[in-house]
C-alpha positions, -999 to +999 in steps of 0.1 A: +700-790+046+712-755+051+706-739+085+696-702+089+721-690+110+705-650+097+675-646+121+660-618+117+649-602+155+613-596+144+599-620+122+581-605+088+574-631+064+587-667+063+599-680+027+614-715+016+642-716-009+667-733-030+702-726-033+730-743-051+769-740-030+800-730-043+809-767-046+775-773-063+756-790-039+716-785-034+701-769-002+668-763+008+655-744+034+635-715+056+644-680+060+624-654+080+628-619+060+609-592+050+609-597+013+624-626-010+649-602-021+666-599+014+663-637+012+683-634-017+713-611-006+717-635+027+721-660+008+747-644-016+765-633+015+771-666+027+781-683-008+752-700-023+734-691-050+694-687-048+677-710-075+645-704-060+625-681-034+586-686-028+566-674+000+553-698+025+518-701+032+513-696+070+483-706+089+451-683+093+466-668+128+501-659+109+478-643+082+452-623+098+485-607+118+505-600+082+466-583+073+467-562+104+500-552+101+494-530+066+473-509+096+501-507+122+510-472+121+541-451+129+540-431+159+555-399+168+575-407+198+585-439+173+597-411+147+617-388+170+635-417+185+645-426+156+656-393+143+675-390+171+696-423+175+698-422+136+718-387+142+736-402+169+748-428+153+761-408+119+781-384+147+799-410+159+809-423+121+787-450+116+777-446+074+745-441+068+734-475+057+752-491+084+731-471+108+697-480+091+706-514+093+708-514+130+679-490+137+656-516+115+670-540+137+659-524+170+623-515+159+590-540+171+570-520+140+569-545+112+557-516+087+583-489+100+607-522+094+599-524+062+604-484+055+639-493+067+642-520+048+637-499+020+659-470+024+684-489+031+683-509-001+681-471-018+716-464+000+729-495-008+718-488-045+732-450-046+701-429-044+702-396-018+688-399+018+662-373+012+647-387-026+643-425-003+625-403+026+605-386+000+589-422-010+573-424+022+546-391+030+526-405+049+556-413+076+583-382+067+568-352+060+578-321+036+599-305+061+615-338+074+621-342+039+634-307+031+653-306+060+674-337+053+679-324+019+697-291+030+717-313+052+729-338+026+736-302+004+757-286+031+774-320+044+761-316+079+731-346+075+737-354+111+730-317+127+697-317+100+687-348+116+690-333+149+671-306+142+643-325+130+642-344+159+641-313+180+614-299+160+595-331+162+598-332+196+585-297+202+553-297+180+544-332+197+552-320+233+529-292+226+502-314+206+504-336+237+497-309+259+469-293+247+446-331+241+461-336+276+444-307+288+407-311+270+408-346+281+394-341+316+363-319+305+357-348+275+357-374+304+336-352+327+308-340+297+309-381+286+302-389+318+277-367+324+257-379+295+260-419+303+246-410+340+218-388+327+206-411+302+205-441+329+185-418+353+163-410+323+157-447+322+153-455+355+144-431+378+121-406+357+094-440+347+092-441+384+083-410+394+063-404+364+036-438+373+036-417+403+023-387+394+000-404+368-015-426+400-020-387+416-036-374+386-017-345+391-014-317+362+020-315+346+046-285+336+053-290+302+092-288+312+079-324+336+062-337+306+092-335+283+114-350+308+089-381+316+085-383+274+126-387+271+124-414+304+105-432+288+122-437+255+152-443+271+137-469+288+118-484+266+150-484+238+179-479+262+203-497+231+191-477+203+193-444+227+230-456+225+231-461+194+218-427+186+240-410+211+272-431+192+260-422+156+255-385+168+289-382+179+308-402+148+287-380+128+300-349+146+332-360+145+335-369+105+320-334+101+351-318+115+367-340+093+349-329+066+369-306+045+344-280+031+339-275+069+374-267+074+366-229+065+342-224+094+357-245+120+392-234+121+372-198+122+352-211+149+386-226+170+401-191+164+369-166+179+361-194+208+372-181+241+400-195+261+407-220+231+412-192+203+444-177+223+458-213+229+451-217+192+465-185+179+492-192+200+505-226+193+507-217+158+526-185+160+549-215+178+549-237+152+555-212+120+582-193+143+599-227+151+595-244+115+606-214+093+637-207+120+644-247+113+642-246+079+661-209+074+695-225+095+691-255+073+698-235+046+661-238+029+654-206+010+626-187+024+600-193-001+604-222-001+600-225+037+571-203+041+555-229+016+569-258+035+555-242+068+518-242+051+519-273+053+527-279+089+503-255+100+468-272+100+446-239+104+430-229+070+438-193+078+472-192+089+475-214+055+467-183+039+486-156+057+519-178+049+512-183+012+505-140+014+539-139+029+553-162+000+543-139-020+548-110-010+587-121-006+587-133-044+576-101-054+608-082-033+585-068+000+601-074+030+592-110+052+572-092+080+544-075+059+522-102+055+524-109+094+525-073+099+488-070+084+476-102+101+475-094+136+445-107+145+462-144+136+495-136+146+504-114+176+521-082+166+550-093+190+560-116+163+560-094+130+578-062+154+609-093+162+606-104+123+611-070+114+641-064+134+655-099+122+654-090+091+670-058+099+703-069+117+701-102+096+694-127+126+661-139+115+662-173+121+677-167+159+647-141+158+617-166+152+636-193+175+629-168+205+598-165+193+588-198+192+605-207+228+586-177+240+553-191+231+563-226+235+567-222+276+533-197+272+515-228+257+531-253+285+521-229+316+483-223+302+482-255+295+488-264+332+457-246+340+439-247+318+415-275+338+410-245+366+396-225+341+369-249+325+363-265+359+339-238+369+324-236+334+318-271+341+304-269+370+282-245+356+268-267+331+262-293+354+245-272+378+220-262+356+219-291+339+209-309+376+189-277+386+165-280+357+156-321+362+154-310+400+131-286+395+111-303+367+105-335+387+098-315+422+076-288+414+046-322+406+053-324+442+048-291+457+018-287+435+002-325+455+015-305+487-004-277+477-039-295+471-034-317+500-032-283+526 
């Protein structure tokens, strides 16, 4: 029997075959690959030639794991890695399939294995970096896509690399950032409404027997609370339930897209939120046009590109303007210049002057770093600020049960003197 002396570091999908030697002998045997055409192509390598090459049929526990892995996704700290080890490795004169190979190799994601895998078969079999990427949207997006394809046109694949990876980095450093910093009042409102539901349950049925023992006239504010307390305790799982379904319901609204229009207008005009907003994505459109300009990506073509990184519906429509505007010979900044209630008039004034003295791109790169460290220092305090605003709803969120469940008691106080 043939041994497997290929084993692969992170096993995919186990197959049995056939092969036939250069001498004409029969082997039989396992092989762990990701598809039976890999199995294939080892075999080849080593002499023998495949007659046959069926899956195996694994046990349930082998299966349900292959199921889950068609979920498995690709992270971003995944991507930029590498992005940046892939650029590495090109520098120091590996070829590009050689350093696919290795990268597919290193990774513990059986689905970004496969994704390798598969562009580098499309190397192997001629086809351009970028038109392999481009199979895969929902991993390498437009301007990874467009980026790579400038490099492979100017011959410098490993500096367009980089710069992906940069930009990458950037956009999920300040992504990061900002759910980093509305994590602590999502913790602190959650919280809130667990401990006020449980006091509901427990504590207000107490009081409320209580006062009904007293026969003591109610406030209607009292009488609302003691109607809620008991409900909760009385259906302290379906209160749950409600309070889960309420939430997944607001959340696949936001979703939703025909309420895209009025929540990115909403995120804009909120206070404290609407200048982090505006500002991250004067960031990101600074930073992804200057990327795609020293690629060597015409500017239509990156303005249109750049719609598509920027996820506000709004600023999706000041960059198509601009696309426009430029196709019809009127100079980059106008569109900006007329939006300055989206985009601060810092940025059109430094477009302007880019365009002027021909330094654009280094233009919206100091843009973007400008913004970029803005974002990172109100990010950093951006808890101070809603702390009190927290506290503030949880005062009077606290002050209104206190008073609702005390003034029943000054009023027995009262008939007693």
């Amino acid at each position: 029997m043939l041994r497997n002396n290929f084993v692969l570091k992170y096993k995919c999908m186990l197959f049995t075959y056939r092969a036939k030697s250069k001498i004409g002998e029969m082997s039989e045997g396992e092989i762990e690959a990701v598809d039976r055409f890999y199995v294939a192509r080892d075999l080849r390598s080593r002499g023998f030639t495949p007659i046959s090459v069926q899956e195996k049929e694994g046990n349930f526990l082998e299966k349900l794991t292959s199921f889950l892995n068609i979920f498995s996704k690709i992270g971003n700290d995944e991507l930029i890695l590498f992005t940046k080890n892939l650029s590495g490795m090109i520098k120091a004169g590996l070829s590009l399939s050689r350093a696919l190979s290795v990268l597919k190799k290193q990774t513990k994601n059986p689905k970004f294995y496969k994704i390798l895998t598969s562009l580098a078969n499309d190397i192997d079999a001629g086809e351009t970096f970028s038109g392999s990427l481009s199979k895969f949207p929902e991993t390498f997006s437009n301007l990874f896509v467009s980026m790579t394809r400038a490099g492979e046109e100017s011959g410098n694949l490993a500096g367009a690399l980089s710069d992906v990876g940069m930009n990458l980095e950037k956009a999920n450093s300040l992504t990061k950032k900002i759910r980093g910093a509305m994590i602590y009042p999502g913790v602190i409102l959650s919280a809130m409404i667990v401990i006020g539901v449980l006091m509901f349950a427990f504590v207000v049925p107490t009081l409320a027997s209580t006062f009904k023992e007293l026969g003591v006239e109610l406030p209607l504010s009292t009488r609302i609370l003691i109607f809620l307390g008991n409900f909760f305790s009385n259906n302290l799982i379906l209160t749950f339930a409600i309070i889960f379904l309420v939430a997944f319901g607001i959340y696949s609204m936001f979703r939703a897209s025909f309420m895209a229009k009025y929540i990115d207008f909403a995120v804009i005009k909120f206070p404290i939120i609407g200048n982090l907003t505006k500002e991250l994505n004067t960031a990101r459109t600074a930073r992804t046009i200057s990327s795609l300009l020293i690629s060597g990506v015409s500017v239509t073509r990156a303005l249109k590109i750049t719609g598509d990184v920027v996820q506000n519906i709004y600023y999706k429509q000041v960059l198509d303007e601009a696309k426009n505007s430029v196709e019809k010979g009127a100079p980059f900044s106008d569109a900006f210049t007329k939006n300055t209630n989206l985009y601060p008039v810092m940025m059109s004034e430094m477009m302007e002057v880019g365009e002027e003295t021909g330094k654009l791109s280094d233009m919206l790169l100091q843009i973007a770093l400008f913004y970029e460290e803005e974002i990172e220092n109100k990010t950093k305090n951006l808890s101070t600020v809603i702390e009190p605003l927290l506290m503030i709803v949880i005062g009077a969120a606290v002050g209104f049960f206190a008073i609702s469940m005390i003034s029943p008691l000054y009023s027995i106080l009262g008939s007693i003197n």
